[in-house]
C-alpha beads as a LAMMPS data file, in Angstrom:
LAMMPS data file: protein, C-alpha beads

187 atoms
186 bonds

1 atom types
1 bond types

-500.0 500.0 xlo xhi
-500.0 500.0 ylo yhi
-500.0 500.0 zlo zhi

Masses

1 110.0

Atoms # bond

1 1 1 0.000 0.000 0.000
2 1 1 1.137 3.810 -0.791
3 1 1 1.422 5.562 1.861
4 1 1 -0.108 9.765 1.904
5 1 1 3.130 12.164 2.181
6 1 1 3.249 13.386 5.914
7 1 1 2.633 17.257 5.768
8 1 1 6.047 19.555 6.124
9 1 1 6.804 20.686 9.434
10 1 1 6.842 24.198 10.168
11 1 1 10.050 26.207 10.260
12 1 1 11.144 27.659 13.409
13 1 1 12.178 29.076 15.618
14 1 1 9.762 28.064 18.470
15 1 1 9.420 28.750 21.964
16 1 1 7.694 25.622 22.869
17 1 1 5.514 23.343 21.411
18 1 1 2.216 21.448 22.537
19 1 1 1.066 17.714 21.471
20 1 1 -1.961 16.153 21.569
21 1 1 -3.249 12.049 20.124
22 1 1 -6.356 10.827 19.409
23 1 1 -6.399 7.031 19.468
24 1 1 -8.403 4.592 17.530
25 1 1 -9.789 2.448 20.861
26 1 1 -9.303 2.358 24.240
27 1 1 -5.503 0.679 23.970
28 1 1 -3.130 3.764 24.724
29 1 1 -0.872 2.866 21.755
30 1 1 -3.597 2.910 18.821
31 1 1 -2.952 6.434 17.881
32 1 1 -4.583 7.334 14.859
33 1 1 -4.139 11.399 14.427
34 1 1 -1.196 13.195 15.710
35 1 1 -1.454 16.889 16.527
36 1 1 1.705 19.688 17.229
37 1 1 1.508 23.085 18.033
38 1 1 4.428 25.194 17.290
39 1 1 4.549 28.170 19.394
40 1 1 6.720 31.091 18.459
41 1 1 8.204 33.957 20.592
42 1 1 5.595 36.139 19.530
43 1 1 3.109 33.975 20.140
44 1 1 1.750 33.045 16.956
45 1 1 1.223 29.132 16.526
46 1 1 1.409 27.021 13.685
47 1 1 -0.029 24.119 13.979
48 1 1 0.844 20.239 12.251
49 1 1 -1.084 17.445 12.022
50 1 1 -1.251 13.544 10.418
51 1 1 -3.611 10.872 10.547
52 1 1 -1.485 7.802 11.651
53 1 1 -2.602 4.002 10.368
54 1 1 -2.812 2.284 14.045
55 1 1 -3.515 -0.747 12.051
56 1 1 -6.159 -2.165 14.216
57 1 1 -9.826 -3.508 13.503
58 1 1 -11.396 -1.908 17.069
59 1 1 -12.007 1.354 16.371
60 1 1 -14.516 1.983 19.206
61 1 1 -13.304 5.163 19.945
62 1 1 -14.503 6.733 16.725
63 1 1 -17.889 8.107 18.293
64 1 1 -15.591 10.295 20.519
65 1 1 -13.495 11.980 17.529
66 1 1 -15.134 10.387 14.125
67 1 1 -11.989 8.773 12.723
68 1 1 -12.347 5.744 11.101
69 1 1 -10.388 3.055 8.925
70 1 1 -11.737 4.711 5.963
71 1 1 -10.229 8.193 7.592
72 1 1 -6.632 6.439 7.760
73 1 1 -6.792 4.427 4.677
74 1 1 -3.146 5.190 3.226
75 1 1 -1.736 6.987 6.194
76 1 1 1.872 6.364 7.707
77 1 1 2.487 4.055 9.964
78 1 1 3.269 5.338 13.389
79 1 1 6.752 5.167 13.356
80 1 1 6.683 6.948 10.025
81 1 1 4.689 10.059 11.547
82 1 1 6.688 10.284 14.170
83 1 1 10.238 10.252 12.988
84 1 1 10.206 13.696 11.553
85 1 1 8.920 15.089 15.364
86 1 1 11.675 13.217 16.981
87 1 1 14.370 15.993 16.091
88 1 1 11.991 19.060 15.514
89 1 1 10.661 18.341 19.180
90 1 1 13.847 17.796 21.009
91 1 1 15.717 20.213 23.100
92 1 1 12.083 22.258 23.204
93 1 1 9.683 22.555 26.502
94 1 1 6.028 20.066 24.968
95 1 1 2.915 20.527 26.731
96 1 1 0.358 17.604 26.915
97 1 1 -2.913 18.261 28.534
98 1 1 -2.786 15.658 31.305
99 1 1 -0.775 12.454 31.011
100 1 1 -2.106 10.388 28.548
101 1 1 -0.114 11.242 25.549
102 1 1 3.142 10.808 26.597
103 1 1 1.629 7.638 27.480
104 1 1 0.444 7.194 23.844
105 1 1 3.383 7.798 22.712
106 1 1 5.640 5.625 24.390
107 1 1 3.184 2.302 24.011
108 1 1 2.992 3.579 20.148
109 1 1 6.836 3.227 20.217
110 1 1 6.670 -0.217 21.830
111 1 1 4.297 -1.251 19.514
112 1 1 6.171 -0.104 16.734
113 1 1 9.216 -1.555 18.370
114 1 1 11.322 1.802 18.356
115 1 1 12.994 4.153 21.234
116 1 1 10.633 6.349 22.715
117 1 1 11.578 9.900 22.118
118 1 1 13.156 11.576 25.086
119 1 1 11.478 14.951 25.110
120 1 1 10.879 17.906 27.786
121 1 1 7.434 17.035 28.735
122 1 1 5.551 18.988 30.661
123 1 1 1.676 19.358 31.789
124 1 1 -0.750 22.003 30.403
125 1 1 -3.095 21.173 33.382
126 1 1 -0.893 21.900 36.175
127 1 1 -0.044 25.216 34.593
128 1 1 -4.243 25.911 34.167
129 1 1 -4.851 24.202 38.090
130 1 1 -2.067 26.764 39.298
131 1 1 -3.355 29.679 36.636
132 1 1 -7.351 29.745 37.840
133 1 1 -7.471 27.188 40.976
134 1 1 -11.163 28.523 41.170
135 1 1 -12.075 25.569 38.709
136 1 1 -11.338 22.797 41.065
137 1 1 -15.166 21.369 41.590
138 1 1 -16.700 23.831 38.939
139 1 1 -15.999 22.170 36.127
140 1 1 -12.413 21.523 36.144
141 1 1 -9.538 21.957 34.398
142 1 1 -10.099 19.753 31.176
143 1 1 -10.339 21.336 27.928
144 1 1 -13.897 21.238 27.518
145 1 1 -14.321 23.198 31.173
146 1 1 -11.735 25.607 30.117
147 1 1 -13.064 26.043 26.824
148 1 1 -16.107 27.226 28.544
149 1 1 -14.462 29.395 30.686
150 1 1 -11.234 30.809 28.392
151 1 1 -13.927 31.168 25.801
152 1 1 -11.613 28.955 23.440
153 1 1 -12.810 27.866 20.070
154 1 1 -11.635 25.195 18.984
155 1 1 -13.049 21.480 17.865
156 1 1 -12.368 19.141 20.844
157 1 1 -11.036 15.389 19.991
158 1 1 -9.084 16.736 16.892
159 1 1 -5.080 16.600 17.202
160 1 1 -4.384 19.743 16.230
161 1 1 -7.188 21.722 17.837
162 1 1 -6.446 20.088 21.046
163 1 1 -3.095 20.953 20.864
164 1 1 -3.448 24.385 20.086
165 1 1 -5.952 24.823 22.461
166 1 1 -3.097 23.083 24.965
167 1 1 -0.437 25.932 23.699
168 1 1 -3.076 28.585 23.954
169 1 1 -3.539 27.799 27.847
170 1 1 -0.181 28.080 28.485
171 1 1 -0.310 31.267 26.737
172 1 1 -3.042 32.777 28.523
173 1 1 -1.839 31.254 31.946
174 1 1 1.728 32.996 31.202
175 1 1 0.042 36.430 30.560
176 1 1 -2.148 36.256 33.946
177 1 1 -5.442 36.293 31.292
178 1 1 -8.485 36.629 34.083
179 1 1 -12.141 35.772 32.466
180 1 1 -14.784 38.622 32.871
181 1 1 -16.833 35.754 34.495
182 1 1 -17.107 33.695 37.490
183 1 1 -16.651 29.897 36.996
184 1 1 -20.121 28.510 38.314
185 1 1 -21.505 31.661 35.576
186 1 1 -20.849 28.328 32.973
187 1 1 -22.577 25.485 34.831

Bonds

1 1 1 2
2 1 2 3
3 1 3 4
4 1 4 5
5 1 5 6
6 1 6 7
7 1 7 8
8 1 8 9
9 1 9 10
10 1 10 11
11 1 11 12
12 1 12 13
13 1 13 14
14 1 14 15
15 1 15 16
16 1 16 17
17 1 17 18
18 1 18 19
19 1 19 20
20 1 20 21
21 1 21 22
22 1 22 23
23 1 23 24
24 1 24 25
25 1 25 26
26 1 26 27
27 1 27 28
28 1 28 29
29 1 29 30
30 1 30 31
31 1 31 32
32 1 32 33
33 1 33 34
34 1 34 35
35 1 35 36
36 1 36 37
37 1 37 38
38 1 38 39
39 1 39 40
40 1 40 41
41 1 41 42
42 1 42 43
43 1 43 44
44 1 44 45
45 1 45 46
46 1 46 47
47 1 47 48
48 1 48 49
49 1 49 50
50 1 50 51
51 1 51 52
52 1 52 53
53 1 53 54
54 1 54 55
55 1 55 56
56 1 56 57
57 1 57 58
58 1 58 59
59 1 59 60
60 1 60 61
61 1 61 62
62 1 62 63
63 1 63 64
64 1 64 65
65 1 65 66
66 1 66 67
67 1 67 68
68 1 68 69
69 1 69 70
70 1 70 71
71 1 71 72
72 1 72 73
73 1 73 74
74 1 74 75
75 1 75 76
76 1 76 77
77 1 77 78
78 1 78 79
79 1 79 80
80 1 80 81
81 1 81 82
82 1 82 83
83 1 83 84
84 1 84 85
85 1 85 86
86 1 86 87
87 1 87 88
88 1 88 89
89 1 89 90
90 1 90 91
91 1 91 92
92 1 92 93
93 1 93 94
94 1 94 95
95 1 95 96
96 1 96 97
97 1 97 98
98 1 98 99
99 1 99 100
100 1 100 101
101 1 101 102
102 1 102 103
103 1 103 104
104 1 104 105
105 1 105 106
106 1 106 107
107 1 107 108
108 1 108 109
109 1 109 110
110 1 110 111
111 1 111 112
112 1 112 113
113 1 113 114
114 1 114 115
115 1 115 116
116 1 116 117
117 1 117 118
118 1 118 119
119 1 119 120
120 1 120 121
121 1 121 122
122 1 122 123
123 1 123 124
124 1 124 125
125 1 125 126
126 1 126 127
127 1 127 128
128 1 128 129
129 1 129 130
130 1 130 131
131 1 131 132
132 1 132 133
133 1 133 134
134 1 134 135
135 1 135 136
136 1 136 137
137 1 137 138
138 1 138 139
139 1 139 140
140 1 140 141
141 1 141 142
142 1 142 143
143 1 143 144
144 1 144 145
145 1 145 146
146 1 146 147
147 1 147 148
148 1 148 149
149 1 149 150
150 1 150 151
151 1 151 152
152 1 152 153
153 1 153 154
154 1 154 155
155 1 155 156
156 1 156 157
157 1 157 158
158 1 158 159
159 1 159 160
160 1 160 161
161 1 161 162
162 1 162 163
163 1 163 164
164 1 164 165
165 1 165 166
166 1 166 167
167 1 167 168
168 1 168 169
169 1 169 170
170 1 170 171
171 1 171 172
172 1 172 173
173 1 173 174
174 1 174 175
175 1 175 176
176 1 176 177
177 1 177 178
178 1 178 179
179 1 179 180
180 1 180 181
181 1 181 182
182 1 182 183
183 1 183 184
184 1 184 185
185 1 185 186
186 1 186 187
């Protein structure tokens, strides 16, 4: 089978950069969609994503993002997405939003039977708990609750939305942003 080109990265310089997965079923390693956003010193972000073949028949996780077999037909293999981030990511501060795709990442990598990348990970949703602690048991500090509250817009359970979104929390949480409106205002 052919495999679809893997978009071009985009050039840097970056500041820091923020990943997100989506995965075909409830096994950490079935990735199906990669997502980066490149953040640069001004700011801006570009954001990077592939649909990744995770070769697998359960895709039971499609109701929560819509990707199917049909969405991946001809996309790279994991370890084929994921070589070109290897370099462009090292050396460079990654935000996740909560654990799981490091987690991804590295059973991915066993899966595929390479080296996990050794990257400077860090959590989006420690720097959101510390930015507005006035979430904790009003929603939270997911990205659906800050969404809501950040007044985001993005398309949750997409790669590269998510990870924007991820790099746009840091952002906001770096320049003190304080919502016109009180938490509960969004129950």
């Amino acid at each position: 089978m052919t495999h679809l080109p893997i978009p071009p990265l985009p050039e840097g310089p970056f500041r820091f950069a923020a990943l997100d997965v989506e995965t075909a079923n409830n096994t950490r390693g079935s990735i199906c969609q990669i997502g980066v956003a490149f953040v640069r010193e001004d700011g801006g972000i570009e954001t990077w994503v592939t649909h990744v073949d995770p070769q697998t028949e359960d895709w039971s996780c499609t109701w929560v993002h819509g990707i199917t077999a049909e969405t991946v037909a001809g996309a790279p293999l994991f370890a084929v997405a994921l070589a070109p981030l290897v370099e462009a990511l090292s050396g460079m501060v990654l935000y996740q939003h909560s654990t799981f795709d490091r987690a991804a990442i590295n059973a991915a990598c066993l899966n595929a039977g390479i080296e996990a990348p050794v990257w400077d990970w860090q959590d989006s949703v420690r720097v959101a708990r510390k930015a507005w602690p006035e979430l904790k048991g009003k929603g939270g500090h997911g990205l659906a609750s800050l969404k809501r509250y950040l007044s985001l817009r993005f398309r949750h359970h997409d790669a590269g939305e998510d990870a924007r979104a991820a790099a746009q929390v840091v952002l906001l949480a770096e320049a003190g942003h304080r919502p016109n409106h009180a938490p509960e205002d969004l129950l």
